[in-house]
C-alpha positions as CSV (number, residue, x, y, z in Angstrom):
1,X,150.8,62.3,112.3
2,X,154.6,63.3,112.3
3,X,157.3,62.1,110.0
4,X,158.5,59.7,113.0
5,X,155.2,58.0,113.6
6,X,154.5,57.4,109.9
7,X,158.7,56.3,109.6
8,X,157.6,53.7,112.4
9,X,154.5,52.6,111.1
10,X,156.0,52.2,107.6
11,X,158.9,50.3,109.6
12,X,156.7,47.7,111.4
13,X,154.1,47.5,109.3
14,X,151.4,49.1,111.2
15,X,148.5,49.8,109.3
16,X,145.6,52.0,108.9
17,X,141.7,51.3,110.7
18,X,140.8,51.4,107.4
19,X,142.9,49.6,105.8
20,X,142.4,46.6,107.8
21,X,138.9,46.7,107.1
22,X,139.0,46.6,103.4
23,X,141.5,43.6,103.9
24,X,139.2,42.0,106.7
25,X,136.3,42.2,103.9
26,X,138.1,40.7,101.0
27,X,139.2,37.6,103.3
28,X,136.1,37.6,104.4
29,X,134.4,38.0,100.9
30,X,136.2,35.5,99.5
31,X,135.7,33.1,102.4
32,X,131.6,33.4,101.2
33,X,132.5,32.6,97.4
34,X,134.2,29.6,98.4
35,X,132.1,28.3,100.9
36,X,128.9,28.7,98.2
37,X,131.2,26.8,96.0
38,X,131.6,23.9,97.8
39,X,128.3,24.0,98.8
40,X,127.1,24.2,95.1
41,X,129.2,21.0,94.5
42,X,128.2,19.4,97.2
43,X,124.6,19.3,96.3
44,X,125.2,19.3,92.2
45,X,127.4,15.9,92.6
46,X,124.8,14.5,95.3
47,X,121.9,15.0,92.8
48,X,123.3,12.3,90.2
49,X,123.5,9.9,92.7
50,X,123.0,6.3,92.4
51,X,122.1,4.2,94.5
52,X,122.4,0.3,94.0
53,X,121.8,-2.9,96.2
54,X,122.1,-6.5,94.6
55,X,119.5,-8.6,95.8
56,X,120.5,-11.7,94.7
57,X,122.1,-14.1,92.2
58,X,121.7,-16.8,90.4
59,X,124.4,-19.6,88.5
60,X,122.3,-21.1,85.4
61,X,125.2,-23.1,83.9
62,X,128.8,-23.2,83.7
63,X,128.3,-19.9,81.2
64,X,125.8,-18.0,82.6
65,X,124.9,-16.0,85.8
66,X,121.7,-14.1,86.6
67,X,121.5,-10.3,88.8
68,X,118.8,-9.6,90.6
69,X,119.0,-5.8,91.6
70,X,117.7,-2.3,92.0
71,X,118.4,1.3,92.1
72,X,117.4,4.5,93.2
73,X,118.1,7.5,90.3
74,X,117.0,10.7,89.7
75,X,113.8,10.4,87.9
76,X,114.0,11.1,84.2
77,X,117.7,10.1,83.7
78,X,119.1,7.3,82.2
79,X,120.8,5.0,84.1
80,X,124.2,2.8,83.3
81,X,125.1,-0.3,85.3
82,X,128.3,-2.6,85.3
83,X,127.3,-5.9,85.7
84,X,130.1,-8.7,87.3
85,X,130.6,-12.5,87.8
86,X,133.9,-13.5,89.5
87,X,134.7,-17.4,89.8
88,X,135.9,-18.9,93.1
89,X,139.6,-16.8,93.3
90,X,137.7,-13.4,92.9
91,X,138.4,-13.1,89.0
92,X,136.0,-11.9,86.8
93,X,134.9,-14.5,84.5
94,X,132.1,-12.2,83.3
95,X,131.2,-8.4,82.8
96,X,128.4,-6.3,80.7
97,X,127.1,-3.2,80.7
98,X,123.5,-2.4,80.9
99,X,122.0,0.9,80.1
100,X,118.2,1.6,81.0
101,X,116.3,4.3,79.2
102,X,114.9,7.3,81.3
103,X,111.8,7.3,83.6
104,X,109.6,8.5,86.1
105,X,109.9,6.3,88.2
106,X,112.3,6.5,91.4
107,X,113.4,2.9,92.3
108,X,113.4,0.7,89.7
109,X,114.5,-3.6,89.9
110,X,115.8,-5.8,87.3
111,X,116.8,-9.2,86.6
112,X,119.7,-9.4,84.1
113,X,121.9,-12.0,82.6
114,X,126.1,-12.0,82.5
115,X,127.2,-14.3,80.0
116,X,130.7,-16.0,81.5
117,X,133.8,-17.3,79.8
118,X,134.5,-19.9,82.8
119,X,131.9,-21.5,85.9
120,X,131.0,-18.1,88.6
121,X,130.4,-18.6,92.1
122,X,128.8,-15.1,92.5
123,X,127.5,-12.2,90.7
124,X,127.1,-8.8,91.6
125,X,126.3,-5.0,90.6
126,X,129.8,-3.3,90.6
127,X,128.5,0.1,89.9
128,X,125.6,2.4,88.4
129,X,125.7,6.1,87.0
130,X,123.4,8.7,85.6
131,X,124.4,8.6,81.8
């Protein structure tokens, strides 16, 4: 190569075969790593998963609503719900928190009881998670 062709090379950044290779196999290279890493996240936060259906209520009295409900968990983790009773404007008039120990089973249904500070029209499961 003359002194001309590498001055015009340098100039407009012409490059090397080789060169563009090893730059073509870092992108690529780290293209891999981060599509492993999303996929590794992906499936971690998907194995935690909760999944809850309310499948009923109940008003007792004036201070007391029952939650019929179950989940799907990961077997052998121990579960955390947030239980709600809102009154006829959507405010919560009741809340508690219910943790079940781990088990084997899958699917699991309870029946639990939200003390309330005024009358509910409705209760409901507002969320579970893997504790």
């Amino acid at each position: 190569m003359t002194t001309t062709q590498q001055m015009l090379d340098e100039r407009y950044g012409r490059h090397s075969a080789r060169r563009r290779r090893w730059t073509l196999g870092i992108i690529v290279g780290v293209a891999a790593v981060a599509v492993g890493l999303f996929a590794w996240m992906t499936v971690a936060g998907a194995l935690d998963d909760v999944d809850v259906d309310a499948t009923g209520f109940h008003v007792v009295d004036e201070r007391t609503v029952t939650i019929d409900f179950q989940f799907i968990a990961p077997p052998g983790r121990s579960v955390a719900c947030a239980l709600e009773a809102q009154d006829t404007q959507h405010g919560i008039v009741g809340w508690r928190v219910v943790e079940y120990p781990a088990s084997d089973e899958h699917s699991r249904a309870f029946q639990e009881t939200v003390p309330t500070v005024a009358e509910a029209t409705t209760g409901f499961v507002n969320s579970c998670w893997v504790t």
